[in-house]
N, C-alpha and C positions, 0 to 999 in steps of 0.2 A: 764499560761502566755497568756496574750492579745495577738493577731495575725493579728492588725492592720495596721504593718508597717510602720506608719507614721515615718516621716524624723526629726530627729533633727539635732541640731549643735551644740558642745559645747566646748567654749574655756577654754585655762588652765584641759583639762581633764587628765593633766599625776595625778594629785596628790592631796591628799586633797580636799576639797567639790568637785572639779569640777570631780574626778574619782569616789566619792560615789553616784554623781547624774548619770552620765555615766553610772554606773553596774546597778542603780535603772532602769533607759530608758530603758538601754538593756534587763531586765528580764519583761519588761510592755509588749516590743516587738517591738520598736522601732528601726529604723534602725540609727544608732549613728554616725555623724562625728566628730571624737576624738583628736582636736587643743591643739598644745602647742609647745614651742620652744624646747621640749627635745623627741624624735624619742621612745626612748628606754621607759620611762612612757607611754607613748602611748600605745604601743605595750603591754603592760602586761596588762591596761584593756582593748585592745581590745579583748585580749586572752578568755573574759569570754562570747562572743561570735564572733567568726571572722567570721561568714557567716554575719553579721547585725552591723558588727564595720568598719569604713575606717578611717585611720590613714593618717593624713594631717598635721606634723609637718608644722608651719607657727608661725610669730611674730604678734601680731596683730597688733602693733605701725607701721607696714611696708603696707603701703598702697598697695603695688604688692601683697603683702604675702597674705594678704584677699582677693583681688582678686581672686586670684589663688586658692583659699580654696573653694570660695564659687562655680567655677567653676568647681572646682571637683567633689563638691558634687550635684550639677544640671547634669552635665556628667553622673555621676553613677547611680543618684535616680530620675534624674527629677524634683523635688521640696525641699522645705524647707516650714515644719510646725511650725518647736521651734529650738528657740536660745536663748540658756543660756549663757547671757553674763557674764563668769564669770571670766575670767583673770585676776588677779590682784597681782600688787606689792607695799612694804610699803615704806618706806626709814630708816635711824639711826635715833635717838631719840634723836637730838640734841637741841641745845638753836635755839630759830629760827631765830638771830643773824648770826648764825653760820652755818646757813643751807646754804651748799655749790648750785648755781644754777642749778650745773647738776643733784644734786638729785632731785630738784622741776621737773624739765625736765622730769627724766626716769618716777616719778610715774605719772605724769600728760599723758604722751606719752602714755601710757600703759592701766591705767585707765581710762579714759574719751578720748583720741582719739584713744587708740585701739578701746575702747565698738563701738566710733559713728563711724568707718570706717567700722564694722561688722552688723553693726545695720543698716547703710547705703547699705549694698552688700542685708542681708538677706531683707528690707526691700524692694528693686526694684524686685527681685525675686518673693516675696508673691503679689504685686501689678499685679503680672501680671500670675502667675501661672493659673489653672484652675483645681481643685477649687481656686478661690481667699482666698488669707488672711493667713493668719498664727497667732502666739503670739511669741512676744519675753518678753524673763524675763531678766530685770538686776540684778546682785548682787553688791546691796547697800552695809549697813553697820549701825551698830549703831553708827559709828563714822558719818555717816549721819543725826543723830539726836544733838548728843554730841561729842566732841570733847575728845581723849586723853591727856596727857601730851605731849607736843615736837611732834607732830603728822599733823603740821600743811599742806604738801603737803599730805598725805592719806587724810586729813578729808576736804579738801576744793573738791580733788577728787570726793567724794564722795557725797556731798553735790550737784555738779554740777551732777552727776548721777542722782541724784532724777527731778532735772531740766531738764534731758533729758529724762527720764520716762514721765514725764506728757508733754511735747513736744510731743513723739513719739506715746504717746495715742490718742491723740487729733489728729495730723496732720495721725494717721492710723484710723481715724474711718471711712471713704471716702471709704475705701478698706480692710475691715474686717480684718483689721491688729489688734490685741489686744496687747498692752504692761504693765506690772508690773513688780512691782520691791520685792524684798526679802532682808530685812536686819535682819542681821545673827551677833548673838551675840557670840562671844568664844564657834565654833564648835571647836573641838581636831583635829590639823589635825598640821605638821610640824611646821606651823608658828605661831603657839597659843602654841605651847608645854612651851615656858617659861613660861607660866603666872602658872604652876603648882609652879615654883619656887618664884614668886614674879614679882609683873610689879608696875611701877611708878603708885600712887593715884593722884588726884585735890592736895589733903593735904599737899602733900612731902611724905607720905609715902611709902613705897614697901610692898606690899601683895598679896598672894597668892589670885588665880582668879578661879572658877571651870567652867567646862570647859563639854560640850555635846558630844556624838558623832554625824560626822558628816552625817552619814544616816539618823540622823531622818529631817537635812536639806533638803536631797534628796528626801526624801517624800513628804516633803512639796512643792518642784519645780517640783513633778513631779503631785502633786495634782494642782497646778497650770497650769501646761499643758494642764493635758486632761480635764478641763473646756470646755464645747462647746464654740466659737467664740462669741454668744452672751451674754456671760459672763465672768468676768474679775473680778483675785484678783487686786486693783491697789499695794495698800502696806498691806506687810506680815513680821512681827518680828518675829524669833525664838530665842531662846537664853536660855542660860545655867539657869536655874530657880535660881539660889541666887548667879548670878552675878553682882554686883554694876552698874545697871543701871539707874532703876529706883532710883531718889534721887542724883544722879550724880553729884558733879559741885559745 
């Protein structure tokens, strides 16, 4: 195990990519801030090292909450080198007729103004640290490329993701800031479990979708990471090899 120390941040880390990449940090040697709105997730991956894990239950839609997070973790560690933006929620798969506005709201809230209120905290921090700069990673999407059926608040989410990616590069190069983004095709993780059973096609039809585990994403955010400063993945697709992407639509 590397014995580097460096600081990261990672949101959504109770569950799914965001705990695979969490345990990946923690065994490189990284000292991990482990966000999400459920305490108890937290707490079991920080268990897989609690000397180098700090559990910061926070919302990231809650402009105090990240606040309060990133303060924690400059309290504890003094700095932030990486922030895995990766919190994210979808909505039901309705007609988009029918799509009620509070669902546009909660994934809009969550995905793209959680990411920029966190991207905003970690980003004045690395401006001014010493050493300067840090790298933050978003977690895109191939619905960042393609869109699903009835998917229209995730995938417009997402898309704006990408726009704030190449914002966040551009407006961090002044200050050794790096930004990239990672989009992640049908990792296995709770919220991808149905597509073993069937998910809606372009076509009308339902079929089954296969599906990655999600540590080999964790690798890959974490090969992203430890990049020196003067180097940057900007975009990185992983994804389940003979899942209906390519060809799509």
């Amino acid at each position: 195990m590397s014995a580097h120390g460096r600081v990261a941040v990672i949101t959504g880390a109770g569950s799914g990519i965001g705990k695979a990449t969490a345990l990946a940090f923690l065994e490189d040697g990284y000292r991990v801030a482990l966000a999400g709105r459920r305490p108890e997730p937290l707490a079991e991956t920080a268990a897989a090292a609690p000397d180098r894990a700090l559990v910061v239950p926070a919302d990231v839609a809650d402009p105090a909450a990240v606040a309060a997070l990133f303060a924690r973790v400059v309290d504890a560690w003094g700095r932030v080198d990486v922030l895995f933006n990766n919190a994210g929620r979808g909505a039901r798969a309705v007609p988009l007729d029918e799509l009620p506005l509070e669902q546009w709201r909660k994934v809009i809230d969550v995905n793209l103004t959680g990411t920029f209120l966190c991207t905003q905290e970690a980003f004045r921090i690395m401006k001014r640290q010493l050493p300067r700069g840090g790298r933050i990673i978003m977690n895109g999407s191939l619905s960042a490329h393609v869109p699903r059926p009835r998917s229209a608040p995730y995938t417009a989410s997402k898309h704006a993701i990408t726009g704030l990616t190449k914002a966040v590069a551009l407006d961090g190069r002044a200050f050794d800031i790096a930004c990239g983004q990672i989009d992640v095709g049908n990792a296995a993780t709770d919220m991808t479990a149905r597509m073993t059973e069937g998910v809606p096609q372009p076509d009308g039809s339902v079929r089954a979708e296969p599906t990655m585990d999600a540590a080999h994403v964790a690798r890959a955010v974490l090969m992203m990471a430890n990049l020196p400063l003067d180097a940057n993945i900007q975009f990185l697709t992983v994804l389940a090899t003979q899942m209906p992407f390519v060809g799509r639509g």
